[in-house]
C-alpha positions in Angstrom: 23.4 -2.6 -16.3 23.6 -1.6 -19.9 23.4 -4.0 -21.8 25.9 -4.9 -24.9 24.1 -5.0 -28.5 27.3 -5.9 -30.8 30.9 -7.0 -29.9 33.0 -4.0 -28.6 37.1 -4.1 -28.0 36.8 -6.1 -25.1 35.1 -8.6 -26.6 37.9 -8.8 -29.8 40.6 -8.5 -27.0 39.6 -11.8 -24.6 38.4 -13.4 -28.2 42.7 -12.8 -29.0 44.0 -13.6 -26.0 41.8 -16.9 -25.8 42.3 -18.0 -28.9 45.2 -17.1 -30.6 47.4 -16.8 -27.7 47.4 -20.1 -26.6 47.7 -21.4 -30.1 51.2 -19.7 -30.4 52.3 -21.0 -27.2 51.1 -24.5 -28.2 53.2 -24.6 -31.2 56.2 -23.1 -29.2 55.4 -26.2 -26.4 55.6 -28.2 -29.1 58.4 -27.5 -31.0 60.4 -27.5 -27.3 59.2 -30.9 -26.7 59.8 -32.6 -29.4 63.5 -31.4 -28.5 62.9 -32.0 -24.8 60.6 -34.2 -23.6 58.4 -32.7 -20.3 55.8 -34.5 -18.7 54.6 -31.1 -17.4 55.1 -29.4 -20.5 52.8 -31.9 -22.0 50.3 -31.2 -19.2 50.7 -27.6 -20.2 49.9 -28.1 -24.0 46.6 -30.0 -23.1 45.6 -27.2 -20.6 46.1 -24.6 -23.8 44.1 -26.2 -26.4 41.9 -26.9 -23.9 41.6 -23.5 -23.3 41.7 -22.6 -27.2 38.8 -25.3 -27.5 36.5 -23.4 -25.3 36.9 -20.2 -26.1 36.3 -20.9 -29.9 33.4 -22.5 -28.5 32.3 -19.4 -26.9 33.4 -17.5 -29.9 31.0 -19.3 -32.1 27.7 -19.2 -29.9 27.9 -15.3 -29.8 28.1 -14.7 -33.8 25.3 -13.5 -35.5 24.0 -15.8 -38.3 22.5 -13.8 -41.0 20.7 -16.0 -43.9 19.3 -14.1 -46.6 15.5 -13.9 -47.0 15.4 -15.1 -50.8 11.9 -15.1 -51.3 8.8 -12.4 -50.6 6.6 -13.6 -53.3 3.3 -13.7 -51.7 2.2 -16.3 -54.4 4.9 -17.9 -53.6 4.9 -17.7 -50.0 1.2 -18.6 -50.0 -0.1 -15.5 -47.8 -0.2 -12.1 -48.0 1.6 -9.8 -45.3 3.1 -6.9 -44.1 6.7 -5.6 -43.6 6.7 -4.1 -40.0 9.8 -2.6 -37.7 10.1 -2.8 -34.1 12.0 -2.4 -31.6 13.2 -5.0 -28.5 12.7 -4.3 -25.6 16.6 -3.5 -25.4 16.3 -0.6 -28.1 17.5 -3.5 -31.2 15.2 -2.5 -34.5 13.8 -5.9 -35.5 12.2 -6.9 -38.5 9.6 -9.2 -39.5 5.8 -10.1 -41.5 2.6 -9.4 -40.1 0.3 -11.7 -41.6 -3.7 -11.7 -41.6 -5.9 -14.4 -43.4 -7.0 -12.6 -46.3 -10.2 -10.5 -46.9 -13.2 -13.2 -46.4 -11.3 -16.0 -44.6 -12.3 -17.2 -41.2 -10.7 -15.1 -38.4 -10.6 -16.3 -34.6 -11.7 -12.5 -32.7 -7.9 -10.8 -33.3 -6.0 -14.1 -32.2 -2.4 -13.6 -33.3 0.8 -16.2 -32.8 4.0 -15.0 -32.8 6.9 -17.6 -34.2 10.6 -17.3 -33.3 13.0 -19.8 -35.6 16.3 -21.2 -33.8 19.8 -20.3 -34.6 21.3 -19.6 -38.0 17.2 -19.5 -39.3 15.2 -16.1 -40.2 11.1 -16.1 -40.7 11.6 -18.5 -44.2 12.1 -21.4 -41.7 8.4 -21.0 -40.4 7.1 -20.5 -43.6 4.5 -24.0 -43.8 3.5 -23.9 -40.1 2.7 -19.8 -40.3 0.8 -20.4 -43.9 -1.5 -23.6 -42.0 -2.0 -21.1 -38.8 -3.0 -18.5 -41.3 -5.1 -20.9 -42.7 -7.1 -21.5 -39.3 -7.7 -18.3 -38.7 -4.8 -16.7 -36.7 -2.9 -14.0 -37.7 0.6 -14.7 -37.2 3.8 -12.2 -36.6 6.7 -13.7 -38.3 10.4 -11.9 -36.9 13.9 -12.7 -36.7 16.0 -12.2 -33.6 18.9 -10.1 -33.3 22.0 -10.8 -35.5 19.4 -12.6 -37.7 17.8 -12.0 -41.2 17.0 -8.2 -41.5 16.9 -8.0 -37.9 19.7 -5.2 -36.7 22.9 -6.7 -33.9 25.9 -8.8 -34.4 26.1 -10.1 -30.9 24.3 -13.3 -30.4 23.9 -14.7 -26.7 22.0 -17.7 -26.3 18.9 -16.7 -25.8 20.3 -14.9 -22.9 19.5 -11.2 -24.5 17.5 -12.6 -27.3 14.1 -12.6 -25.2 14.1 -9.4 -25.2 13.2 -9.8 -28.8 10.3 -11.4 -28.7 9.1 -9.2 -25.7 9.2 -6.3 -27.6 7.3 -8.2 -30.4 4.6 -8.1 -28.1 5.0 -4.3 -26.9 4.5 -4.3 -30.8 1.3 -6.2 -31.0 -0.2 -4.0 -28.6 -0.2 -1.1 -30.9 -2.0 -2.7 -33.7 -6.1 -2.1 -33.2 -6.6 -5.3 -35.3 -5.2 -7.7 -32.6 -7.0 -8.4 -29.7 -3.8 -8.5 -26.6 -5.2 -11.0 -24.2 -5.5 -13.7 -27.2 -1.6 -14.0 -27.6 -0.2 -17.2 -28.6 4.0 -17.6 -29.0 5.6 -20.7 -30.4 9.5 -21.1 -30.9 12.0 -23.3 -32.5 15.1 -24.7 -30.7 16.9 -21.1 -29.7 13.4 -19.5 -30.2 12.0 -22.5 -28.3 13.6 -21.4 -25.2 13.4 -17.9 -25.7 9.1 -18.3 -25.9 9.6 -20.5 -22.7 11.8 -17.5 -21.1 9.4 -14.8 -22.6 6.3 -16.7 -21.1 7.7 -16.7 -17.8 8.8 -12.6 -18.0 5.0 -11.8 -19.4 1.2 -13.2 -19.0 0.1 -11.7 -22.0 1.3 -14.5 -23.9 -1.8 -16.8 -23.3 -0.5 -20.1 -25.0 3.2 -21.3 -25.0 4.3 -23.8 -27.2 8.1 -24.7 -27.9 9.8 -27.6 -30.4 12.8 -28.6 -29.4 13.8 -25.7 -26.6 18.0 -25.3 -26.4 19.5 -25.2 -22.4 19.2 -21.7 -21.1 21.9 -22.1 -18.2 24.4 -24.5 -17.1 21.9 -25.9 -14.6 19.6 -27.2 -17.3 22.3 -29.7 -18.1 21.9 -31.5 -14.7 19.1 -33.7 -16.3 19.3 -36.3 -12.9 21.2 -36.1 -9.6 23.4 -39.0 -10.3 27.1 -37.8 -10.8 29.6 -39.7 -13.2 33.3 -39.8 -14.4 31.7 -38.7 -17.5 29.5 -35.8 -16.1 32.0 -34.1 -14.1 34.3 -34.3 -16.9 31.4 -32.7 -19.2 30.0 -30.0 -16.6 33.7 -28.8 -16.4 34.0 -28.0 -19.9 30.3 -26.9 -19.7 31.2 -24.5 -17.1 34.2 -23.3 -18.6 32.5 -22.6 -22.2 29.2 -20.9 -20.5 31.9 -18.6 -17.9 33.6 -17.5 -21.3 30.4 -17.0 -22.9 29.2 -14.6 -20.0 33.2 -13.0 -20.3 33.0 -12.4 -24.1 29.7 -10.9 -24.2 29.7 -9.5 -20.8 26.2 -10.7 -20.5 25.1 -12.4 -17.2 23.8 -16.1 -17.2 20.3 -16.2 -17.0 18.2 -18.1 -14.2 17.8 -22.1 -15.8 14.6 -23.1 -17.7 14.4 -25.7 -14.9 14.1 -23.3 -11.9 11.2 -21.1 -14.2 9.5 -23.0 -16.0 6.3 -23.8 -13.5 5.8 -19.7 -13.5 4.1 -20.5 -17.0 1.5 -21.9 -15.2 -1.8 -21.6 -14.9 -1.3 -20.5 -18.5 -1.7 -24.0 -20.8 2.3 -25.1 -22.2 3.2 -27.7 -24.7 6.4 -29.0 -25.1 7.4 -31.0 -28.6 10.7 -33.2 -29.1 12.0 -34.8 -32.2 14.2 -37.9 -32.1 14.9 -40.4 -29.2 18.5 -38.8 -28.0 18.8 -36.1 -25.9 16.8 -33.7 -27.2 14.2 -36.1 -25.8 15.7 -36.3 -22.8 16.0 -32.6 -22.3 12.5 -32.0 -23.3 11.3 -34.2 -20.8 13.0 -32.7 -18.1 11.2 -29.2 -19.2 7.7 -30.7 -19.2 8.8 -32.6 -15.5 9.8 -29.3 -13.9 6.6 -27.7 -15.9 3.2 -27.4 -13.8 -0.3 -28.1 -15.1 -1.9 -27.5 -17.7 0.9 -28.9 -19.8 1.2 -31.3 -22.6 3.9 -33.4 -24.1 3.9 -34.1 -28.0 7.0 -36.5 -29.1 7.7 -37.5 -32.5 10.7 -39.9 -32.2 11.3 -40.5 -35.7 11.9 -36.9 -36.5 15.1 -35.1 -36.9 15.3 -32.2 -34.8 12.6 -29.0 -35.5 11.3 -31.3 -38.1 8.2 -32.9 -36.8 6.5 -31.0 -39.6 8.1 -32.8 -42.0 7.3 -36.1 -40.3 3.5 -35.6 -39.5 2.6 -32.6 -41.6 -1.5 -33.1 -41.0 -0.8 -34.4 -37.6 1.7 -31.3 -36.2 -0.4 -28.7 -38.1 -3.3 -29.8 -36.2 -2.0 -30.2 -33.0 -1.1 -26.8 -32.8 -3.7 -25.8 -34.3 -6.3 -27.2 -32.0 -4.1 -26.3 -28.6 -4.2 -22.7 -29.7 -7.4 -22.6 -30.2 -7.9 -24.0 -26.4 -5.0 -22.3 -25.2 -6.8 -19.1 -25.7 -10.3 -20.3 -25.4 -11.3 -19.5 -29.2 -14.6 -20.1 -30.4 -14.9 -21.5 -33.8 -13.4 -18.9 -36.9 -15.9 -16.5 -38.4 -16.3 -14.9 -41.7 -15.6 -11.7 -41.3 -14.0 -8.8 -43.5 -10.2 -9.4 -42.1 -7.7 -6.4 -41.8 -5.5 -5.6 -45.4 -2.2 -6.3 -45.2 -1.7 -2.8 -45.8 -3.2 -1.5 -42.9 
């Protein structure tokens, strides 16, 4: 199947006759009823904005979010690094920083972490974790994901396509003679949290997994316990419905749940990282349940969501830090003569 890289007529067709279609017929239901009163008219008026509801839910999760990147100043920025072009693995041309420590700073034998940010964020959002892993000794590839930053696509999909992204950031990585392949390490924010997690499973090269705050992949990631409710069927309906319109709009197929894959990461080491005590929490836990051995669990309830950094800046640095470095069985940085930017 060919896949879709930006929204075609069909997409701008069902996005019409989802939204603004029943939204005319609502007002006309309306303007009858208050004439006429109809039980079942009523009934048809909820069913509508119901409808309209979803699809502008739909509508919303598959538009691309481009922030600007507002700053390059390496002074600024803290590092020095390299403007680099690939492509996904789906043919997208992404763009993104290649960053080594600079020229005399401790280098751990071609080690290199790749970060994807979440929704609506570019590579500014992982600015203070990629300058402390720079720091260490890694050298880190900064990118955005389709529809994102400089990154080409106007079609976002959940993650759904968007893992194809970070795959072809590590087709990349394999081209560059300063980065040693089988030390790989990928670490993603909230959309990019799942996508590394979904990446990991599609390829062993990535050594290390870590993920803060993963979003649901599939509808069955939502069952977080067997134990139905008034409340849960009502919410998986709607859950349904939005991820069926999704899969209509951008005539991309639902992916296989997190839940289900997961435990494929294995024997390669996994940590998993919530913020908060709501569901993230909740979700997070489910993840590292389904999740095989080695794995490890980091929680920082009194952080807002992607923002454990903010919370325990010495304590998150380090924790990443130091599972990286076991995660791919580093011994301790070396002085050595690293690669230019410019290379």
């Amino acid at each position: 199947m060919k896949t879709p890289k930006s929204r075609g007529i069909r997409y701008w067709l069902i996005y019409f006759m989802g939204i603004m279609l029943p939204l005319v017929l609502v007002v006309q239901n309306y303007l009858t009823l208050r004439q006429s009163f109809s039980i079942w008219r009523l009934i048809w008026i909820v069913a509508l904005v119901y409808i309209f509801l979803a699809v502008t839910q739909a509508y919303r999760g598959s538009v691309a979010v481009r922030m600007p990147i507002f700053e390059n100043d390496p002074e600024i920025l803290g590092f020095k690094y390299k403007d680099v072009e690939f492509p996904s693995r789906d043919g997208l041309a992404l763009s993104g920083w290649f960053i080594s420590p600079q020229r005399g700073a401790p280098l751990r034998n071609g080690a290199v972490i790749i970060l994807t940010h979440g929704y609506g964020g570019n590579r500014l959002s992982l600015i203070k974790i990629a300058r402390h892993l720079v720091d260490q000794g890694f050298r880190v590839l900064l990118y955005e994901m389709r529809g994102h930053g400089r990154s080409s696509g106007d079609l976002s999909t959940w993650g759904w396509l968007e893992v194809n992204d970070l795959l072809g950031a590590v087709d990349y990585l394999k081209t560059r003679s300063d980065v040693d392949i089988n030390r790989l390490g990928a670490l993603g924010y909230s959309l990019g949290g799942q996508v590394t997690l979904r990446a990991a499973v599609s390829t062993e090269l990535i050594r290390a997994v870590a993920a803060d705050g993963p979003s649901l992949a599939a509808l069955r990631d939502h069952l977080l316990s067997p134990k139905l409710s008034l409340r849960k069927i009502i919410l998986l309906t709607w859950l349904w419905t939005v991820y069926t319109l999704q899969t209509v709009i951008t005539g991309v197929p639902q992916p296989p749940s997190l839940v289900e894959e997961i435990s494929r990461i294995s024997p390669r080491p996994l940590l998993l990282i919530s913020c908060g005590e709501g569901s993230e929490q909740k979700v997070v836990r489910h993840f590292f349940a389904a999740a095989k051995e080695p794995k490890e669990l980091y929680e920082i309830p009194e952080a807002q969501h992607a923002e454990g950094i903010l919370a325990r800046p010495q304590e998150y640095e380090q924790k990443l830090a130091d599972f990286f470095v076991r995660g791919m069985d580093l011994t301790p940085p070396h002085h050595e003569q690293a690669v230019s930017p410019s290379d």
